[in-house]
N, C-alpha and C positions, 0 to 999 in steps of 0.2 A: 706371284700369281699361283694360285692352285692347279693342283696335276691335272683334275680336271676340267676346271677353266680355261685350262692351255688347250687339252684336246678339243675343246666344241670349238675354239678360237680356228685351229688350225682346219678343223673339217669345214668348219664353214667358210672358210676361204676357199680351200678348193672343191665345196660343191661349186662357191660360187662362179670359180674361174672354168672348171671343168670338170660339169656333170652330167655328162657321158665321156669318159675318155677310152678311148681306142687303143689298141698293141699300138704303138707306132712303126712297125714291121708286117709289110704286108703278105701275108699267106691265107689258104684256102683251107687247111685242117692240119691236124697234130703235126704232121708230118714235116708240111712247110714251112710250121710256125718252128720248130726244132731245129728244118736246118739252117733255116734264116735266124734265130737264137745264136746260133754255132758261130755263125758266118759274123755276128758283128762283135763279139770279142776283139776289141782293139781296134773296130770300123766305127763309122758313122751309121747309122740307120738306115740315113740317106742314101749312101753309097749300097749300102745291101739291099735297097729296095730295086737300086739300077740295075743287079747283076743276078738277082732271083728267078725276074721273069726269062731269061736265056738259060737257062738251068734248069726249072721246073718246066719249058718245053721240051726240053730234051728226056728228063726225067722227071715227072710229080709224081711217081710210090717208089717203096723202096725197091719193088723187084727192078725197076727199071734204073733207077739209078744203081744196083749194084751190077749191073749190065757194062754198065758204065765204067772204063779205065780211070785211074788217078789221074793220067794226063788230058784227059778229055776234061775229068771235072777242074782239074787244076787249070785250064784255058783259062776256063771261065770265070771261076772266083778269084782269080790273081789280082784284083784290083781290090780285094776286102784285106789282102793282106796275109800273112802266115799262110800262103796257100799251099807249099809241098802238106805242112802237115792238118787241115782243116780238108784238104782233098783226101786224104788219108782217111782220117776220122769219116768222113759223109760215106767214103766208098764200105766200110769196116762197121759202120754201125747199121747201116742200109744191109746188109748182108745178115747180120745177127739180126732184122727185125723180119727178112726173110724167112729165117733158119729157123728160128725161137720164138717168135711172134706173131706169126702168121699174117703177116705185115704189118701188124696191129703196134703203134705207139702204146708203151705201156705207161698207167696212167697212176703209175708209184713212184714218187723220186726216188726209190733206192733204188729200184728197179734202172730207172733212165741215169741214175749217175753212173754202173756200170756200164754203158756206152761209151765208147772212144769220141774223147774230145765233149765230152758233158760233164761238166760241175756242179754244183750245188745251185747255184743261181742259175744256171740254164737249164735246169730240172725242173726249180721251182716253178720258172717265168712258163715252163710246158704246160705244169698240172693247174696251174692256176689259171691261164687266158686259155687253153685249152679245154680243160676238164672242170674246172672252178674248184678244183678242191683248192682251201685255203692254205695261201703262203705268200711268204714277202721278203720275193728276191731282193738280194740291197747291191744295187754298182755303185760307183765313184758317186754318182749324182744324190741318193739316199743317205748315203754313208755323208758327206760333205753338209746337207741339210740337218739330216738328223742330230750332227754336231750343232750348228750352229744356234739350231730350235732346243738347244738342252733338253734332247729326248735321250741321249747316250755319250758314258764316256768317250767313245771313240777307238778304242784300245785295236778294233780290227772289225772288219767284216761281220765275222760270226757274233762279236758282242753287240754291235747295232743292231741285226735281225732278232737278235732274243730281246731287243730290249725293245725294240719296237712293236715284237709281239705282246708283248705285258704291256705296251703303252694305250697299244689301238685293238677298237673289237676283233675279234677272229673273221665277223660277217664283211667287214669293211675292209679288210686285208687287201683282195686282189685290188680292187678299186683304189685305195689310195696307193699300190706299189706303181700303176702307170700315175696317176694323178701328181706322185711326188716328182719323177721325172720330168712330167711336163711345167711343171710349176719350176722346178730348178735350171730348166733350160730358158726359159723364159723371163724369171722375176728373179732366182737366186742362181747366177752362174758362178761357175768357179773363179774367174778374174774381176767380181764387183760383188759387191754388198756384205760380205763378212759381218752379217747381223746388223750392218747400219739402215739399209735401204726398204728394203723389199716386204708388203703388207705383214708376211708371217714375221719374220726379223722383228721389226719393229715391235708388232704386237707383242713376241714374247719378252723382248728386249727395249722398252720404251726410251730408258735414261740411259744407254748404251752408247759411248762414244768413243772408244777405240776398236779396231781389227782386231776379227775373232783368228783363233791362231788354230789351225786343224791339227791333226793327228791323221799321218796315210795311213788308208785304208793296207 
């Protein structure tokens, strides 16, 4: 199949499954979509959405959450996990967008990856569902797909995202980075389909009959 045969193949399955797709992490602007970013490193979605709305009453801007003690924010996010140091991070970067920002999320990944307890992919996933500038976070779920779809070696994180940028338009970036997550949760998860099962699998991989073998991210 042609490079670009595969991609109309693959977009058009996920307009067709999901065209409008949502952050799956629920917040109201820059702010909350960041710290809920933050918070699901190594959480479920699901669990960050339980523990956002007790936190964002307490605190939705940064002045007020840097008001806010480590142990107080630590109460509350203890159930996402890594909470001594992601209480840390929220109270420490909430302070620097006081200080330096004028509470203002800055809307540069280099900018937001200088913040405590912000990565690459938590920068991206900001500028893109927040601000729309184009980028495409890769987690476990991208990275696992994008092997299977023979869009990328595999070799690590950073080589998926460049390769998926050369794969797919720059205008469609933010859109299929939630799109491939919901498709992967759904039709290609991590314990089934190893390119056997699942509409995109298939398609790109029609005579395919043994388990695809990943490469960890």
């Amino acid at each position: 199949m042609r490079k670009s045969e595969k991609r109309e193949k693959i977009i058009a399955i996920l307009d067709e499954l999901f065209p409008k797709p949502d952050v799956p992490l629920d917040h109201t602007d820059p702010f909350s979509l960041l710290i809920a970013v933050l918070l699901s490193a190594q959480c479920t979605d699901e669990r960050v959405n339980t523990v956002t709305p007790a936190l964002f009453k307490k605190a939705n801007t940064p002045k007020k959450m840097a008001k806010l003690s480590r142990e107080q924010i630590y109460k509350i996010i203890k159930p996402c996990g890594l909470g001594p140091q992601k209480s840390k991070a929220i109270k420490k970067l909430s302070e620097i967008l006081v200080h330096e920002y004028d509470e203002n999320v800055p809307q540069e990944i280099e900018l937001l990856e200088k913040l405590p307890g912000v990565g690459h992919k938590t920068a991206s996933v900001v500028v893109s569902q927040a601000f729309n500038v184009p980028a495409f976070p890769v987690d476990t779920h991208i990275h696992r797909c994008a092997q299977r779809w023979g869009l990328t070696s595999g070799r690590n994180v950073n080589t998926t995202e460049r390769d998926l940028k050369k794969f797919f338009p720059i205008e469609q970036w933010n859109k299929l980075h939630i799109q491939i997550i919901m498709y992967a949760r759904s039709y290609c998860p991590a314990r089934g389909c190893f390119r056997l099962e699942c509409p995109i699998c298939t398609t790109c991989y029609p005579k395919r009959k043994s388990k695809f073998k990943h490469k960890k991210p």
